[in-house]
Structures are given as C-alpha cells and as structure tokens.
C-alpha positions as CSV (number, residue, x, y, z in Angstrom):
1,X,-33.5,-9.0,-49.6
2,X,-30.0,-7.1,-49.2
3,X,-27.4,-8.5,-46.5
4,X,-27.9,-5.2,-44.9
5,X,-31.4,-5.4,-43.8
6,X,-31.1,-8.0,-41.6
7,X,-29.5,-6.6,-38.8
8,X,-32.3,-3.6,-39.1
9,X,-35.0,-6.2,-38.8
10,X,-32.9,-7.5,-36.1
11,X,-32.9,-4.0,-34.0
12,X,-36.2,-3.3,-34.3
13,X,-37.5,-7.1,-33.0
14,X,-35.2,-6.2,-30.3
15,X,-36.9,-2.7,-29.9
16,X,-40.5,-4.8,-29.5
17,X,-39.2,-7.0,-27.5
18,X,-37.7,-4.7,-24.6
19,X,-41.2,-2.7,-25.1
20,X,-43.5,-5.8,-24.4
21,X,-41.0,-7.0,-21.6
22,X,-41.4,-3.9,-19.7
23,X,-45.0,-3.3,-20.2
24,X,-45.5,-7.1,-18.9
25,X,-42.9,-6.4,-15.7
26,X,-44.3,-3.3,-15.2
27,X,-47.5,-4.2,-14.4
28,X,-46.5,-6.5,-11.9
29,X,-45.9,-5.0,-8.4
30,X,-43.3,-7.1,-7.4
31,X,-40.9,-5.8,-9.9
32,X,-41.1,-2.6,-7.9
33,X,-40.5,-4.8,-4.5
34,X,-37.2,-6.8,-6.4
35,X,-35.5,-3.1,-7.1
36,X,-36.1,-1.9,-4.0
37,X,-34.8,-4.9,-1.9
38,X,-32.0,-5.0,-4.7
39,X,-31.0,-1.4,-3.6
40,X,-31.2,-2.3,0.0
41,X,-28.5,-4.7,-0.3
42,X,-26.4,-2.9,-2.4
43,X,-26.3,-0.5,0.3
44,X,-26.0,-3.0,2.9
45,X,-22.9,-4.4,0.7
46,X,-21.7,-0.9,0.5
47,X,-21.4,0.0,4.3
48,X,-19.8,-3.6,5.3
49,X,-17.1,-2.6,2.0
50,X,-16.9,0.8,4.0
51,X,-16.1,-0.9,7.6
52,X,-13.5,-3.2,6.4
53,X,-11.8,0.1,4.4
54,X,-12.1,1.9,7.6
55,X,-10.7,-0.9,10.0
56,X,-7.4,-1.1,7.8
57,X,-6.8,2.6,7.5
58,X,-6.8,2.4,11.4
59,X,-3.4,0.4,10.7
60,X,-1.6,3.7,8.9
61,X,-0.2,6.7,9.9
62,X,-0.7,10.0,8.7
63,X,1.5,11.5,6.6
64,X,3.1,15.6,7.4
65,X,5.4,17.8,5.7
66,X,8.3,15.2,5.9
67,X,7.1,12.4,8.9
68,X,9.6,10.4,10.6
69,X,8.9,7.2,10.6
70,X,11.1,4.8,12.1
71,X,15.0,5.1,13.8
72,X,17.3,2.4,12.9
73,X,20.3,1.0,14.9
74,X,23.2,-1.4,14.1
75,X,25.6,-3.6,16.4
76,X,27.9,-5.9,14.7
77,X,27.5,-9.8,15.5
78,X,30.3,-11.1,13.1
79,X,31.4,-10.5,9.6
80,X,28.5,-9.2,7.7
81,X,26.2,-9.9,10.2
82,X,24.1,-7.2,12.3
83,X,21.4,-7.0,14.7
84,X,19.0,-3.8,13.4
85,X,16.6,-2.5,15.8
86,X,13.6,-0.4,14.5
87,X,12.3,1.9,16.4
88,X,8.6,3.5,15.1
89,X,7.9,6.6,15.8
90,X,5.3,5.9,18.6
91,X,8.4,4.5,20.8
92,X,7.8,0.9,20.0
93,X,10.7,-1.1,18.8
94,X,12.1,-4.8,17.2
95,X,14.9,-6.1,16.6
96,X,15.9,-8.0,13.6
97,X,19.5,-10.3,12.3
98,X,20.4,-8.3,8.8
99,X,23.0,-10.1,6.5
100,X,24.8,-8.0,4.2
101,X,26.6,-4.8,3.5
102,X,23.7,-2.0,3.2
103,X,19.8,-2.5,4.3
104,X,16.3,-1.0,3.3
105,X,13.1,0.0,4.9
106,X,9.5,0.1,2.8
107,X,7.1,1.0,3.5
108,X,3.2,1.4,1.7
109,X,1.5,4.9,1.3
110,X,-2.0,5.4,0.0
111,X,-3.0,9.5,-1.1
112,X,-6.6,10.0,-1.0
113,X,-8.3,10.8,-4.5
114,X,-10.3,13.5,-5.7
115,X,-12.9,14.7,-4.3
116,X,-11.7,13.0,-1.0
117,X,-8.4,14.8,-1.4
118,X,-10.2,18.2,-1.9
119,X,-11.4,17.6,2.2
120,X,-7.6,18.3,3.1
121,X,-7.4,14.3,4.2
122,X,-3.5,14.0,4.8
123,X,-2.0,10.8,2.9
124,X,-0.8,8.2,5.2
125,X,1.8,5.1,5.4
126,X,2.6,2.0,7.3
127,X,6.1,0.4,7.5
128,X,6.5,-3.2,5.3
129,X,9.7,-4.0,5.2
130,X,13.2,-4.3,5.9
131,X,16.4,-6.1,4.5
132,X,20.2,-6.3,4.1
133,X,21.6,-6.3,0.8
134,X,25.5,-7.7,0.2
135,X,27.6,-4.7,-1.7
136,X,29.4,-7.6,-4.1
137,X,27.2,-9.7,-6.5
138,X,29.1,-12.4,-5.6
139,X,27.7,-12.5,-2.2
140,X,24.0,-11.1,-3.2
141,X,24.3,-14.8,-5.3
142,X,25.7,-17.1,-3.1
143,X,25.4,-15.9,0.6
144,X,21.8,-16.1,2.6
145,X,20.0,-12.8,2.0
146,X,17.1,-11.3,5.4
147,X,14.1,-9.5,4.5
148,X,11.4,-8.6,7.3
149,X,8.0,-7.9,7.2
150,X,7.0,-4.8,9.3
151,X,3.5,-4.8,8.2
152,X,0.6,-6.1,10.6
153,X,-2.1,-9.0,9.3
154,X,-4.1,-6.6,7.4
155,X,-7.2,-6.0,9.8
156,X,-10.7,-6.0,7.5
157,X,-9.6,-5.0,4.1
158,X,-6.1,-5.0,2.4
159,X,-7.1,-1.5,1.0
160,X,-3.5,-1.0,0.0
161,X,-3.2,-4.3,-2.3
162,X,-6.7,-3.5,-3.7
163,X,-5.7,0.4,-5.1
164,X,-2.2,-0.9,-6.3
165,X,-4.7,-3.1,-8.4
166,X,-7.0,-0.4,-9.5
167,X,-9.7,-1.7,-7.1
168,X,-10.3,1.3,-4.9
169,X,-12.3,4.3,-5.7
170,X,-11.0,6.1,-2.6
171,X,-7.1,6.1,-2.1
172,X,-4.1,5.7,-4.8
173,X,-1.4,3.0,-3.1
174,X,2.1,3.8,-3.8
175,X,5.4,1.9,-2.7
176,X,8.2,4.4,-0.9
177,X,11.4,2.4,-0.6
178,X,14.9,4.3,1.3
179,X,18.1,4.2,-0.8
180,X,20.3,1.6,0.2
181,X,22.2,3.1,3.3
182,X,25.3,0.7,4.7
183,X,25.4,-1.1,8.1
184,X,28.0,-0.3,10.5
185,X,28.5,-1.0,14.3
186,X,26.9,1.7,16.4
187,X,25.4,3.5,13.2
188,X,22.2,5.1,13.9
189,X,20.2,6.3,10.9
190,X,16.5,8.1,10.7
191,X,14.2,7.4,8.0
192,X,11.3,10.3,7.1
193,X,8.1,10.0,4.6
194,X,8.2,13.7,2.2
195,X,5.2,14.4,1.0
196,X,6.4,13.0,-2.6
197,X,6.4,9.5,-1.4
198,X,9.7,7.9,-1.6
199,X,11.8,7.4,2.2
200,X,14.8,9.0,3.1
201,X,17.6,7.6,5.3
202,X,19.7,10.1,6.8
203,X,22.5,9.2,9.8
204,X,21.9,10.6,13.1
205,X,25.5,9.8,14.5
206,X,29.4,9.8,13.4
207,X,29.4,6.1,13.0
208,X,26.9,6.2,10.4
209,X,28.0,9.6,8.4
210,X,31.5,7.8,8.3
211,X,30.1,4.6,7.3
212,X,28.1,6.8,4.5
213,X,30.8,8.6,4.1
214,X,33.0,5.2,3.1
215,X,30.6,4.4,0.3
216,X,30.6,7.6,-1.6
C-alpha cells in the first residue's frame, strides 16, 4: 500500500467518526439544553465584558477639533527645582515637585473602530502623566529624575491597556505625548489634544515664550 493512502484512510475514518458522533448527540435532548445554556452564558459573559468597558470610558474625555486639556504653571523652588501645578480642564488642579530643565504631559487616547466610528462617536483621552527632564545628559544620568501619574485606578476594565495589546474589538489606544517645553518661574503653558493624537504645549504668558524662546 503507497505511503500516500494513509492519510486518505485516515480522513475518511475521521469523516465516520464525526457522522456517528453527531447522529449519537443528536438524538439526545440534552445536547440541545448544553448549547443553549452555553449561549446564555456567553451572553451573560458578554454584557459583564460590556459594563466594565463602559465604567472605564466614564474615566475619559471626549476629544474636539483641538481639546484643551490641562494648563500648566511653574514657580521656582531652587536650582532646577519647580513646583508644577496642573490644572484639567474641568477646573480641578494638583500640584507636583518637577526636577529638571524641560517637563512633559501624556496622556492616553482611544479612537473608536469601524463600524463604531461610522456612529460619529468622538475619540476621547485621559491625562497619565507628567515629568521633568534635565537639558544635559550629564544630569539626566546622575541627578534624581520626577515622573507623575495623572491617571486614576482604572475603574472596571483597563480598556486602554487591553487595545494597545490588540485585545479590544471596540476602540484603538494610542499614546499622545507634548514636546518637551522648558520650565521657568512664572511660565504658564496650555496643552490641547488635535484630532491626530499627539499633545501640543503652547505658552500662554511672556515668561514662558521667553523661556521657549531661550531654547530655540
């Protein structure tokens, strides 16, 4: 017998195999019961997956034509040293002890995917971070470095992490950081969200356009 019949003879005891099995489940009645209660608590699964997606989103903001998002001022404490105080854009506000030369805000954005898009659902973001960066490599190496977290505990589902891991079938995450902007006493800079996803820091007073003005 050739080599090659083999896995024929294989298939087709396979092929009478799946025929007996489902003539034998299939005259059994609680074969029907098993699929349907298996289909109840997939959907059951389903619509807790849906609540927990639904509690986080409550946690981001949506997303315009270019959204402010947060307004950031500086007062010297000492050489390299600065007290940064972030303001959101619903008025609340923290303050925070940078280190460094320059700082940056992140923050995370998730875009809604087809056919969720199609429903005109605006993208949205939440602030994650902020932190001071020394201008000399020297310092970046030796001196202590401050980063902030400016996200909340994530309420329900981390629906963020789980699309920048290919988990989610309903939003894309994406990861918007500002250019490094430098700190100055009295500087008072405004970040927006354009639709494209990456932040923008722009200063707001003469402290800070002279202080961007010094690093150009």
């Amino acid at each position: 017998m050739s080599f090659s019949v083999a896995p024929i003879l294989i298939l087709g005891v396979s092929l009478l195999l799946v025929l007996v099995g489902a003539w034998v489940l299939l005259r059994h009645k609680w074969v029907w019961q098993w699929i349907k209660g298996t289909a109840g608590l997939a959907l059951v699964a389903l619509a807790v997956y849906l609540v927990l997606v639904a509690l986080n989103l409550y946690s981001f903001h949506e997303l315009t034509e270019e959204t402010p998002v947060a307004t950031i001022s500086f007062r010297a404490t000492g050489e390299q040293s600065y007290i940064a105080t972030v303001t959101r854009a619903d008025g609340s506000s923290q303050d925070f002890r940078l280190n460094g030369d320059q700082w940056q805000l992140d923050a995370r954005i998730v875009k809604w995917k087809t056919p969720f898009s199609l429903l005109g659902l605006k993208p949205g973001y939440q602030l994650d971070r902020i932190q001071g960066r020394y201008f000399a490599l020297e310092d970046e190496r030796s001196k202590p470095r401050t980063l902030y977290s400016l996200s909340e505990k994530p309420l329900g589902m981390d629906v963020w992490q789980h699309a920048r891991e290919g988990w989610s079938f309903l939003v894309d995450a994406r990861y918007g950081s500002a250019a490094y902007l430098p700190m100055a006493d009295g500087a008072i800079f405004e970040v927006t969200v354009p639709p494209a996803g990456g932040l923008i820091g722009r200063p707001l007073n003469g402290s800070a356009q002279r202080a961007v003005a010094g690093w150009q």
